[in-house]
C-alpha positions in Angstrom: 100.2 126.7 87.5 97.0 127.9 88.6 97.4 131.4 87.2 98.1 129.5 84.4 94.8 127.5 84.2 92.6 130.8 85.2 94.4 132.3 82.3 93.6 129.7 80.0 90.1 129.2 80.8 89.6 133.3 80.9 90.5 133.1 77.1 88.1 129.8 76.5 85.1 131.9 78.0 85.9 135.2 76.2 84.8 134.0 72.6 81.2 133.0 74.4 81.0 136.5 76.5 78.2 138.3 74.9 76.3 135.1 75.1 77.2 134.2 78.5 78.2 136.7 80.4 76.1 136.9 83.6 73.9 140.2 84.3 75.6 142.4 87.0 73.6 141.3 89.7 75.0 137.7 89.1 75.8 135.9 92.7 79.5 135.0 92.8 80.5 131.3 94.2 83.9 130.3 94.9 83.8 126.7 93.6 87.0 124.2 94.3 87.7 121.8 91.5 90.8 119.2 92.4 93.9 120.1 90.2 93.9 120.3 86.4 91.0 120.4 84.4 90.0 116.8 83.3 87.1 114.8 82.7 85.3 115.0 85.8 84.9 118.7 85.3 83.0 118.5 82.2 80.0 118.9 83.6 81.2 122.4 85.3 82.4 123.9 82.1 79.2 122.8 80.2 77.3 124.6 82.6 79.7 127.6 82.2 79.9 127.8 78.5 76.3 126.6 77.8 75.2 129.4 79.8 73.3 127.5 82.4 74.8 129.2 85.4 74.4 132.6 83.8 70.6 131.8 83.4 70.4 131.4 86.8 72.1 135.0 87.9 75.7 132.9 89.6 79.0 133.6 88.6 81.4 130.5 89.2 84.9 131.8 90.9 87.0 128.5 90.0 89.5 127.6 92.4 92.0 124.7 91.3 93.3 123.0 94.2 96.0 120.2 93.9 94.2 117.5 96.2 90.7 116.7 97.5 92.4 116.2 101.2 93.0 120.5 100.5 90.2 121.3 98.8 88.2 119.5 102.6 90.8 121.5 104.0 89.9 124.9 102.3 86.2 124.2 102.5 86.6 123.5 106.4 87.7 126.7 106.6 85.2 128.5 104.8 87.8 129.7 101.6 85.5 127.9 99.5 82.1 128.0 99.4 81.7 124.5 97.8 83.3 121.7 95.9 82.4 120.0 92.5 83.9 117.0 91.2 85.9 116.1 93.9 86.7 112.5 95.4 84.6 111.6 98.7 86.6 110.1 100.6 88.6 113.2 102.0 86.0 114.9 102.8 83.9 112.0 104.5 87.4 111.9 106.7 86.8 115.0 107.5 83.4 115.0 108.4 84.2 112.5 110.5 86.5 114.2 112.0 83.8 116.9 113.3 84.3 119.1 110.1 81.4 121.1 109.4 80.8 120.2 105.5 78.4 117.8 104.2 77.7 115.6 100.7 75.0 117.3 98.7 75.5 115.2 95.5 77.1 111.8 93.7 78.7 113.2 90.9 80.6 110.0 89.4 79.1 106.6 90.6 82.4 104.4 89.9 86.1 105.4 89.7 86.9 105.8 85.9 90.8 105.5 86.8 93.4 103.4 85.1 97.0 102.1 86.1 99.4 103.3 83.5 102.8 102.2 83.4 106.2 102.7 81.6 106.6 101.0 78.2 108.8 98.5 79.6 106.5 97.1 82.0 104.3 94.9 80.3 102.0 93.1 83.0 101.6 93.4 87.2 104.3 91.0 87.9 106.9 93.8 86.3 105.2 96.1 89.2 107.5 94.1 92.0 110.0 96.7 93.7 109.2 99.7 91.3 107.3 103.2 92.4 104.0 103.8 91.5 102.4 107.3 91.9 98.8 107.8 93.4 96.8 110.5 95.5 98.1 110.0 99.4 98.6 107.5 101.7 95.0 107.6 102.4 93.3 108.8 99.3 90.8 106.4 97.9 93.5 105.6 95.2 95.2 103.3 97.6 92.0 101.5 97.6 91.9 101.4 94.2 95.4 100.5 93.7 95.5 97.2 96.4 91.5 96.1 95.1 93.5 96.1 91.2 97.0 94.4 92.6 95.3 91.6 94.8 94.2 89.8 92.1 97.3 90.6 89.9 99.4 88.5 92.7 101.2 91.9 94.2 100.7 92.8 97.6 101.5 96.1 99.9 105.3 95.9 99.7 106.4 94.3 96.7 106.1 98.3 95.7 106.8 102.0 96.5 104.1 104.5 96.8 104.9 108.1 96.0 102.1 110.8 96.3 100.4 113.4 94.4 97.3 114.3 94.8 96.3 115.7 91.0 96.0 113.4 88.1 98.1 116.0 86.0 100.8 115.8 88.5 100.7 112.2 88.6 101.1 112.4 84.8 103.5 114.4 84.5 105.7 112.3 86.7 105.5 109.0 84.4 106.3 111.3 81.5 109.0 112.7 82.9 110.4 109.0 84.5 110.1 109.9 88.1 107.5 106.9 88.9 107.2 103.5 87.2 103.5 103.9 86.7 100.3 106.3 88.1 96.8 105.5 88.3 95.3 108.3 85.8 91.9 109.7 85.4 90.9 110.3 81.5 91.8 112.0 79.5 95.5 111.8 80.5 95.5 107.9 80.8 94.4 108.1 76.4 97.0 110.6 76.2 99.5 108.3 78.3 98.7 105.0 76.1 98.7 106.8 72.9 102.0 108.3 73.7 103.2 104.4 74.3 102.0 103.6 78.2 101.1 100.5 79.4 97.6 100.0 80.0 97.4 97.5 83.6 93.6 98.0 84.1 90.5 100.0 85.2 89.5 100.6 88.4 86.4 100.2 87.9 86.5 96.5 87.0 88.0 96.1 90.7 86.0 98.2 92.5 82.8 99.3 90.5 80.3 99.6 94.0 82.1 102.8 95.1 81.4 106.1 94.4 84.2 108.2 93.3 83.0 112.1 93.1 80.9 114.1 94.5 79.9 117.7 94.7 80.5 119.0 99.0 79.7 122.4 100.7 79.9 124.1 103.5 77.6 123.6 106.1 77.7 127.6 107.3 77.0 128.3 103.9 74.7 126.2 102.6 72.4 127.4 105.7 72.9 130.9 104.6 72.4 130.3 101.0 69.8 127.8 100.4 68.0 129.0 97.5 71.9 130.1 95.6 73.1 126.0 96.5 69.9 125.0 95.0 70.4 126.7 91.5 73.9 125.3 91.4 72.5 121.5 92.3 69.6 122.5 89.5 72.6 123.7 86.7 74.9 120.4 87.6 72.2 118.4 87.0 70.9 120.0 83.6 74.9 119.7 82.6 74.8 116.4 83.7 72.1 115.3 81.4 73.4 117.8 78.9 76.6 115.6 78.5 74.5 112.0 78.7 72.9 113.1 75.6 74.7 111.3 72.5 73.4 114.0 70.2 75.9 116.3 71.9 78.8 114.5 71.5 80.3 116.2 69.2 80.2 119.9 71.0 81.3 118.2 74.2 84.5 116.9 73.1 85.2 120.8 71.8 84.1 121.9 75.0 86.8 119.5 76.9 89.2 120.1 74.1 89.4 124.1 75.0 89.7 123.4 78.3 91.9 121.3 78.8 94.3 122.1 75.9 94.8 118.0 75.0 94.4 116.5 72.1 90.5 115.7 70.4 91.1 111.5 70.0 92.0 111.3 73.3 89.4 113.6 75.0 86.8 111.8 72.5 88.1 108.8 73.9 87.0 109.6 77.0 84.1 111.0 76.0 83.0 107.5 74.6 84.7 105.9 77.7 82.3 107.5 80.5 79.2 106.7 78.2 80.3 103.3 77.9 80.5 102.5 81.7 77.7 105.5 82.6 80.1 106.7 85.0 78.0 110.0 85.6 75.2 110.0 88.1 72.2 111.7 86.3 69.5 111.9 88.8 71.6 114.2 91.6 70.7 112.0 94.4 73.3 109.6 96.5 72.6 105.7 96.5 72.7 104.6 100.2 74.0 101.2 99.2 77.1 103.0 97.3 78.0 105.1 100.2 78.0 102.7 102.4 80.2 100.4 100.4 82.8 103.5 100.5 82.1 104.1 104.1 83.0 100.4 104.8 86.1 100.2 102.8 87.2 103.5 104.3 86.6 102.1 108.1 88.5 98.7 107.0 91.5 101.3 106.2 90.5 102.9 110.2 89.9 105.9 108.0 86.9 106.3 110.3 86.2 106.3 113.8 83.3 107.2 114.8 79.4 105.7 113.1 79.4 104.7 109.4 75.5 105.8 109.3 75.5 107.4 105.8 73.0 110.5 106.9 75.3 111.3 109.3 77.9 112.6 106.2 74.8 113.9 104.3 73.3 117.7 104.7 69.3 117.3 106.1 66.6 118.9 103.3 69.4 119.1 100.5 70.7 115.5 99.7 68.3 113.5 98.4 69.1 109.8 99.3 67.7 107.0 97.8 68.2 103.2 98.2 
């Protein structure tokens, strides 16, 4: 599957190569992105096919990695340099934890998930004693999944948890009837309702004070590679206000539709979905009153052990933190 996806996007880039191919002197960075491409990568492939990383002499190496708990794993370990778009609260486990990585960057200030469920299933009630797919036993999706069942009656127990930790997996097992419903990030959750899904909900009208995704590196690196992190952080941000821009709409949806290989009205759906709610976090700095909201509901789970200061999961001179 992934030599699939580098396949794809390989043939995606080739029609823009004279225009942004990066000099030979380019810097290469191996950059994890969590399973399939979908929404929360759009800023990544604008960068890559606007040309913004091959202004600034880097050369993205994508590696698609099928969970966030992983991709902490592989940046840990120093296989990655650093991670964009991926949810925080695997690697704030692992920092925890003593893991040397750190949170450079907010990337999406609310989860833009939704609970999709078999055609049959019509409400929250026709949840009780069916399976429902989300990331782990202690990925944030639990969260998400108990803050949006509470207060539709349904409680730990009245269902089954399976596990996967990609949205495209997690799709792909309601298509195919292995799970009674997954919680979905766009575009799949348009393509999952067009295609006759029950829509239960959005997360983030359960649980809108917690930051979803984030860009993370490598502490070892980072310190060894200051000025190369900073042009990345500098190119995410112009991709991110890039996107915000309505009078771009139209080339952003293409750029999305390439990539991911799914169909325009749903991909424009969620084009018009993450403007609505301003999921995106334009200014590249991380709210101390979001992360500590996720820091809180992660030591409620006993996800974490040891102090829930938020600098403490930050890097020092890179992440700019603001109230």
């Amino acid at each position: 599957m992934i030599r699939s996806l580098r396949t794809a996007f390989a043939a995606l880039l080739a029609g823009a190569a004279i225009a942004t191919s990066p000099p030979a002197k380019a810097e290469t960075v191996i950059v994890g992105v969590v399973g399939a491409v979908s929404s929360t990568h759009w800023p990544v492939y604008i960068g890559l096919i606007k040309g913004y990383f091959a202004a600034e002499d880097l050369k993205l190496d994508l590696v698609f990695i099928q969970s966030s708990a992983a991709l902490a794993q592989q940046l840990t370990a120093g296989s990655i340099d650093l991670a964009l778009s991926t949810g925080l609260a695997d690697p704030i486990r692992a920092i925890d934890k003593g893991s040397p990585i750190a949170i450079v960057r907010i990337e999406m200030q609310a989860p833009p998930y939704a609970l999709l469920a078999k055609p049959a299933i019509k409400s929250w009630s026709d949840l009780k004693g069916k399976t429902i797919s989300i990331g782990g036993p202690k990925d944030i999706t639990r969260i998400y999944l108990e803050r949006m069942a509470g207060p539709n009656g349904l409680k730990p127990g009245d269902y089954d948890t399976v596990f996967a930790g990609a949205t495209s997996a997690r799709f792909s097992a309601l298509q195919a009837g292995a799970v009674d419903a997954a919680i979905l990030l766009p575009p799949f959750n348009f393509y999952a309702e067009s295609a006759g899904f029950t829509n239960l909900g959005l997360t983030i009208d359960y649980a809108k004070e917690l930051p979803f995704a984030g860009a993370v590196v490598g502490r070892s690196w980072a310190a060894s590679h200051k000025t190369t992190l900073a042009k990345v952080l500098s190119v995410h941000n112009k991709s991110m206000a890039w996107f915000s821009d309505p009078q771009n709409r139209a080339e952003a949806i293409k750029i999305m539709v390439d990539a991911s290989k799914l169909k325009e009205a749903d991909v424009a759906k969620s084009y018009d979905f993450l403007h609505q709610h301003e999921f995106f976090e334009n200014t590249g700095k991380v709210s101390k009153r979001k992360m500590s909201a996720l820091l809180d509901a992660l030591k409620a789970l006993g996800d974490i052990e040891g102090s829930t200061d938020v600098e403490r999961f930050l890097l020092p001179g890179i992440t700019q933190l603001t109230d």
